[in-house]
N, C-alpha and C positions, 0 to 999 in steps of 0.2 A: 579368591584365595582364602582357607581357612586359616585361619591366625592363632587359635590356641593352641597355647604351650610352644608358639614358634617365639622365637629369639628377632629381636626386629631394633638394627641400629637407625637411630634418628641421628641425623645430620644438622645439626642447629639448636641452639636452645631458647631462641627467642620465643615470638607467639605460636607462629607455627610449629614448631617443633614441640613447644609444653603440650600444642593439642592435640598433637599426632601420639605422644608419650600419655595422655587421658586417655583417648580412645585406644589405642592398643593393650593397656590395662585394663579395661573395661571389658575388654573383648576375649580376656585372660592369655595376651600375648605377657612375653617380659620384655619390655624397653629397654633400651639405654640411650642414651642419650649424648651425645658428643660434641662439644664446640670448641674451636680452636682460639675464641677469645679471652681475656683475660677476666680474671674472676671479679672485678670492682664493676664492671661494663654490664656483667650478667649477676647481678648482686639477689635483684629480686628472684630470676631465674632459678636463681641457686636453691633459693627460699622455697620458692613453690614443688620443686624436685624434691626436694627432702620431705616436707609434707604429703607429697604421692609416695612415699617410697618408693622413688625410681630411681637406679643406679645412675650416674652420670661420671664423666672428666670433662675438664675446663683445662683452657689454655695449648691443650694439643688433642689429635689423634692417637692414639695408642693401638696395638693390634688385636685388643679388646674388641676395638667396632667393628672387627671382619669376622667375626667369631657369631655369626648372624646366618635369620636364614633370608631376610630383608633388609631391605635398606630405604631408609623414606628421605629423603632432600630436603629442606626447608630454599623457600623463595631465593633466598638471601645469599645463597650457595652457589658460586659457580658451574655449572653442569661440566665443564675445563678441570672441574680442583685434583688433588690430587689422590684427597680420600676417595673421589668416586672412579678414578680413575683406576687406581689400585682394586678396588671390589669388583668391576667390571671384570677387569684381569684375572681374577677370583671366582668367576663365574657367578656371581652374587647378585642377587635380583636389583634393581635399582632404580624406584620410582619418586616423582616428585609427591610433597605432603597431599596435593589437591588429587592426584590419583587415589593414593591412599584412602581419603577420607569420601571420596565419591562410592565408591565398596558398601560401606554404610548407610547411603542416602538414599532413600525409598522416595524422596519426592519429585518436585520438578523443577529441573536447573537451570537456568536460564544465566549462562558464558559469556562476560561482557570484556573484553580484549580490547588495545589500539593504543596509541603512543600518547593520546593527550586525549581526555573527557572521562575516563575510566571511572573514578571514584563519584562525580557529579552523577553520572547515567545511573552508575551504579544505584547509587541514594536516591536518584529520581522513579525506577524502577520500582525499588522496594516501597517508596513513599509511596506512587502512582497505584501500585497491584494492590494495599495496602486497605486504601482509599476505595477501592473497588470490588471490594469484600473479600480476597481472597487472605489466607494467612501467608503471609512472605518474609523469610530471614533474607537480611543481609550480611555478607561472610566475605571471605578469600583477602587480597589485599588490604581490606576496609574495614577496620572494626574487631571483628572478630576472625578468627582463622576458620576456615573450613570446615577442620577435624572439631574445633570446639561444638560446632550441632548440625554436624552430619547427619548421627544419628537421632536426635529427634525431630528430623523432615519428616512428616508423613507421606502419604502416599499421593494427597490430594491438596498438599503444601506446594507451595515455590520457596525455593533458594535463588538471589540475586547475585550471581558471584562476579568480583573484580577478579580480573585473572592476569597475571605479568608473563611476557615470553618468556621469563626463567620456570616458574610453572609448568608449563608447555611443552618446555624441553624434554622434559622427563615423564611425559603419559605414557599410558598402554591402551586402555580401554576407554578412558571419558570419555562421556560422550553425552552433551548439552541437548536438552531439548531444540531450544532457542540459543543458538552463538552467535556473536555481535564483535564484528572488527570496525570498530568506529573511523579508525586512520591509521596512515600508516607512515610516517618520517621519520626520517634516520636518528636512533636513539641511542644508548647503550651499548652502542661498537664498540667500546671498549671490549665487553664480555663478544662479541662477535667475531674479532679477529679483523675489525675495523670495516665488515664486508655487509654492506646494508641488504644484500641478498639474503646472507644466513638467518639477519635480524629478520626480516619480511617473511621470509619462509618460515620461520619459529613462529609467527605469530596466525599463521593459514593453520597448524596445529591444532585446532579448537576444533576445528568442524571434519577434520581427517577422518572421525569414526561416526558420525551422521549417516543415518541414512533415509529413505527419501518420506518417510513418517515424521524428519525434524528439518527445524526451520534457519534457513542462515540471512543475518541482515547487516547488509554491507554499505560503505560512503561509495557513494559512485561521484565524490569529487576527488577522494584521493586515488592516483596514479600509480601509487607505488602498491597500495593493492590492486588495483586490475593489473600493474604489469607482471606481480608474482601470482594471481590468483589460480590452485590449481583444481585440476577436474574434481565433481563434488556431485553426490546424488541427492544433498538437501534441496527444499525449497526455496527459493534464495528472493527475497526484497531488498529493495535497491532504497536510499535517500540522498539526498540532491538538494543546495540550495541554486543548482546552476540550472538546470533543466529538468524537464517532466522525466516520468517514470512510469511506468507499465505498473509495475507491481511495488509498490513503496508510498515515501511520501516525497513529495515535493512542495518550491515554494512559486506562488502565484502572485505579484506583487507583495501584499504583503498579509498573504494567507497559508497556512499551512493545511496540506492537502492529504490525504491520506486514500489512495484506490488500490484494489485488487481486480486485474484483469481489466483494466478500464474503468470498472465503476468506482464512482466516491463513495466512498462509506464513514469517513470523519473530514470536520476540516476547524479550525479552531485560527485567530488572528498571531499575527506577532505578537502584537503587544499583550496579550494573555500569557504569555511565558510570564512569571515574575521576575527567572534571573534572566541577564543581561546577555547580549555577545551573541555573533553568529555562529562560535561556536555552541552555545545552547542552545541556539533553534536546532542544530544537526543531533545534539545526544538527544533532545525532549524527540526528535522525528524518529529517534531510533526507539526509543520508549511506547512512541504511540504505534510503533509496527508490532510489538510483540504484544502491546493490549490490545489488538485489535485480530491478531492472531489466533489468542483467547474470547475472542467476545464479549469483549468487555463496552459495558454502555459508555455512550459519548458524553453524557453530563457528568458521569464522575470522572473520564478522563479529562475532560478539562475543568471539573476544578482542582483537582489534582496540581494539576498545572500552574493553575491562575493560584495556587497556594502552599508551593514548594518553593522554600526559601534557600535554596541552595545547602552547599556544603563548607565546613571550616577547612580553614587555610585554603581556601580557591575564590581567589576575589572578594573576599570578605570583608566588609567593613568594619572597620575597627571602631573607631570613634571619629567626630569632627570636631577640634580645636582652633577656636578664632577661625573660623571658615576655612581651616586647611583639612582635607579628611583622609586619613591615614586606612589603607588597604592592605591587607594581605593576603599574598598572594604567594606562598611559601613552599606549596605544592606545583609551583613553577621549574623543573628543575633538567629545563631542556630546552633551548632556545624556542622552538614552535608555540608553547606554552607562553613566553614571553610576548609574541607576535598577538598573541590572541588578549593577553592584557594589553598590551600598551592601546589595541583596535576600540576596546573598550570605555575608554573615554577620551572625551573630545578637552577637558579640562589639560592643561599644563603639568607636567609628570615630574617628581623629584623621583629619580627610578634606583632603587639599592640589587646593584649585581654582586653574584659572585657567589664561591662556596668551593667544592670540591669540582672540576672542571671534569666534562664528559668527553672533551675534545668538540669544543662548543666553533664554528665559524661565526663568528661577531658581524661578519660582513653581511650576512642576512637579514639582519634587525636594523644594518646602516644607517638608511633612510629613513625608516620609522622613527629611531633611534633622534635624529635630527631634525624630524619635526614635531615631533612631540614633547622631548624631553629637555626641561631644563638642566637638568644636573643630573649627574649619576656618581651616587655614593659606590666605590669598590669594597666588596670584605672579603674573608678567607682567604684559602690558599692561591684565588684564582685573582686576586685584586690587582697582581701586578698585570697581567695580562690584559684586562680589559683596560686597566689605566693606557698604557700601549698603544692599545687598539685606538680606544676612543677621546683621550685627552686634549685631540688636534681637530677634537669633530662638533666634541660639544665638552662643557666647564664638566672636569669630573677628577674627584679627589678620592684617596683609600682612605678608610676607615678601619679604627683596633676592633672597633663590633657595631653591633646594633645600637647599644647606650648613646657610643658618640655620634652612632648615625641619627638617631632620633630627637638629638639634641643640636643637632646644627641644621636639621631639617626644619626645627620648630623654628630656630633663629632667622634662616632666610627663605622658607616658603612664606605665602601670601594667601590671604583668605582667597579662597577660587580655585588652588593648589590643589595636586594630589600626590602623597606621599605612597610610594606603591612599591613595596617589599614585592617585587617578580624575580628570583637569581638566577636563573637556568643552569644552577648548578643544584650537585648534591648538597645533603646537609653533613655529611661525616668527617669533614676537616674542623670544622668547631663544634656541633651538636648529634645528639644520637640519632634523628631522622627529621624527616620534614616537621612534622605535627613539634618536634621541641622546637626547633625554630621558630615556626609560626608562633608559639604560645610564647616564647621571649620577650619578642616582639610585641604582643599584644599587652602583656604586662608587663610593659617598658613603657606602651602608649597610655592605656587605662592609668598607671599612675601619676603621669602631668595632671 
């Protein structure tokens, strides 16, 4: 679609939205920009809009935003809400930011999707293709927004994009070279209508406009993708840490496998991964599907590997005090996420839940829950809930925040401990998003 001199309302004025409101300028569209949040919350926002001379309102919708000849969504936006809902009504085109800003991108995309690993693969990808001479941005959920360098992809570039089912919702044409659904468990039903189908089938979205020139690479341990999986003329690789694979990678005791068609053409050990967890062996397998896709040699793909030091707020070490070491794990914010830390060490857990509640079942983490953890700190909105659940299972008290959690944490862990910020909630009942939380926390530990 050509875009000069069209009138193009933005939905959002966080990152996505400021870059959808660059690039539309750029392109000599006129912006506006709309957010229904309050002006202290969107402070810098504000700043940066003024400096684009780009029109904007804060705190509502006005019928200003339908006065368009598009309409771009930011992530963050219900595809439900009620300004999209009204413009649909309107006849008014209505796509999400990462539509928008793929328009402009001349290079190679490679769509990384799935309920938990998203930002790690993400970073592992751009690290890995990086490493292996190719030029690779990292964009979409992570870092940078999409629209911000769309258009400087070249043509013989990659783009690593993190991509959320709210994203998803709102395509027309994307369309990934390489798409990647890593997993799929019931998440964000809130925005779903509580119907973990609708969530599953938003997230098969990715690869809808593939065709049989591009590549899909899917977990063939989760169930709930193959039981929504639907008809697709991409090339499709499969990874498994449960059984072999045709076309994918697999794990052989304790070897990671890579064939096409039968043959091996990479295989690299466990313990060459640097980060931890078996969920990392499955995002690093999904990584070495797409370098190997491209052709890419096998000694940079594993040192690649053997020197990717993961990502912040995803199990990250903070510091270790008198032999207690303090984790964050802040980008935790869904029970399954929880599962996969608490799996990852065998040390005694002081575990801090809680936050803005997704409509979490506690009862799946039970047992983990009680044999691994000594205590669990409660916070946020959702404190009393887990206190409830868990108080009769194992020692656990609510906490006013992190301060007093980190400070009664210091008092009764034990050198051997491990203090591990995992909440399987949001962060927007006390802070702006995951990344403020995590950074709290870390300069709450750093200053003992």
């Amino acid at each position: 679609m050509e875009i000069k001199n069209k009138k193009i309302s933005i939905i959002g004025a966080a990152r996505s939205g400021i870059g959808a409101a660059k690039l539309a300028k750029k392109f000599g569209a006129f912006p506006f920009v709309s957010d229904s949040a309050n002006e202290e919350k969107l402070k810098s926002s504000i700043d940066i809009l003024k400096n684009l001379n780009v029109e904007f309102e804060i705190g509502s919708h006005s019928q200003t935003v339908y006065e368009c000849d598009l309409m771009v969504v930011s992530p963050g936006v219900p595809s439900d809400a009620e300004v999209i809902k009204n413009a649909k009504e309107k006849n008014i085109k209505v796509i999400s930011e990462l539509e928008f800003a793929s328009w402009f991108c001349k290079g190679i995309i490679i769509g990384i999707t799935g309920t938990n690993g998203k930002t790690t693969t993400t970073s592992l990808c751009g690290y890995l293709f990086n490493e292996c001479g190719v030029k690779t941005y990292v964009a979409g959920n992570i870092g940078l927004a999409f629209s911000e360098i769309a258009d400087q992809v070249k043509e013989n570039e990659f783009v690593a994009l993190e991509i959320s089912s709210f994203q998803l919702d709102l395509i027309e044409n994307f369309k990934p070279k390489v798409a990647m659904i890593l997993n799929i468990t019931p998440d964000h039903l809130n925005r779903y209508e509580n119907s973990v189908e609708k969530y599953a089938l938003s997230k098969q979205h990715i690869y809808r406009n593939q065709d049989e020139n591009d590549y899909l690479i899917l977990n063939n341990d989760s169930n709930l993708l193959k039981q929504y999986l639907l008809e697709h003329k991409s090339k499709t690789f499969w990874f498994s840490t449960i059984e072999k694979v045709l076309n994918g990678c697999w794990l052989e005791n304790d070897r990671i496998v890579f064939s096409e068609n039968s043959v091996e053409k990479f295989s690299c050990k466990t313990s060459d991964i640097f980060i931890r967890g078996e969920h990392n062996i499955q995002n690093a397998m999904a990584v070495i599907i797409a370098a190997k896709i491209f052709g890419f040699d096998n000694e940079k793909i594993l040192y690649a590997l053997k020197t990717f030091k993961g990502v912040e707020h995803r199990l990250e070490f903070v510091k270790e005090i008198e032999g207690i070491k303090f984790i964050n794990d802040s980008k935790a914010t869904n029970i399954d996420s929880v599962i996969v830390a608490l799996k990852s060490f065998d040390e005694p857990i002081f575990l801090i839940l809680g936050g803005l509640d997704k409509g979490n079942d506690y009862s799946v983490i039970e047992d983990l829950v009680v044999k691994k953890v000594k205590k669990i700190y409660a916070i946020g909105s959702s404190a009393e809930k887990i206190f409830n659940y868990f108080h009769n299972k194992v020692k656990t008290e609510i906490r006013k925040d992190l301060e007093e959690v980190v400070a009664s944490a210091l008092s009764e862990a034990r050198s051997g401990d491990v203090v591990l910020l995992s909440p399987a909630c949001a962060s927007f009942d006390m802070f702006e998003n995951y990344e403020h939380r995590g950074k709290v926390f870390k300069e709450i530990v750093n200053r003992i």
